[in-house]
N, C-alpha and C positions, 0 to 999 in steps of 0.2 A: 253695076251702073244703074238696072234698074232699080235697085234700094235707093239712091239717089235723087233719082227724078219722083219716084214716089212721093221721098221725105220733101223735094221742092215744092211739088204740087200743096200736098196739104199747107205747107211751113207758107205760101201765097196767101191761102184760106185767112189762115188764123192770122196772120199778120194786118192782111185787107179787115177783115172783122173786128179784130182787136183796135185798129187804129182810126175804123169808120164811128165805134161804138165810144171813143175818146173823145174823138174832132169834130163827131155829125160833117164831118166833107168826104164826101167821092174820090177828089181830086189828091187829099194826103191821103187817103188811103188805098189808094190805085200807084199809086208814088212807092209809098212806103215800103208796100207791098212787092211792088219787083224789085226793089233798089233791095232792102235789107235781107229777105228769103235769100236772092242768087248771092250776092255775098256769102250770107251763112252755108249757104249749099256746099260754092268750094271750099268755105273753110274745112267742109263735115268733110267731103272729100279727102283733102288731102290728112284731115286730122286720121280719119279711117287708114287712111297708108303707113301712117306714120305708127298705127296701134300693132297692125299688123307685124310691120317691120321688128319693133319693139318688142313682142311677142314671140317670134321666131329668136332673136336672139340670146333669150332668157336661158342659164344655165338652169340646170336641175338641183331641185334640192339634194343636198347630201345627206343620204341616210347616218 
């Protein structure tokens, strides 16, 4: 979970930066920035569960 909140925090950064340095506004880029990051966040979350799970259930190659 803390790999998670990490990748939020930064994915806030560059989102606000990225969309101040587009719009020159505060206001879509403070927007932007918490709406689209915590989205992507659970996606990455559950997409991570879903790699895992996937992962575990892999046969072995056959020699």
């Amino acid at each position: 979970m803390k790999k998670t909140i990490t990748f939020a925090m930064l994915h806030f950064g560059v989102a606000f930066t990225i969309t101040y340095l587009l719009t020159g506004s505060w206001v879509l880029g403070g927007a932007v920035a918490l709406i689209e990051p915590a989205v992507n966040t659970v996606v990455f979350y559950f997409h991570e569960k879903a790699w895992k799970r996937a992962e575990s259930k892999q046969l072995p190659l056959a020699a």
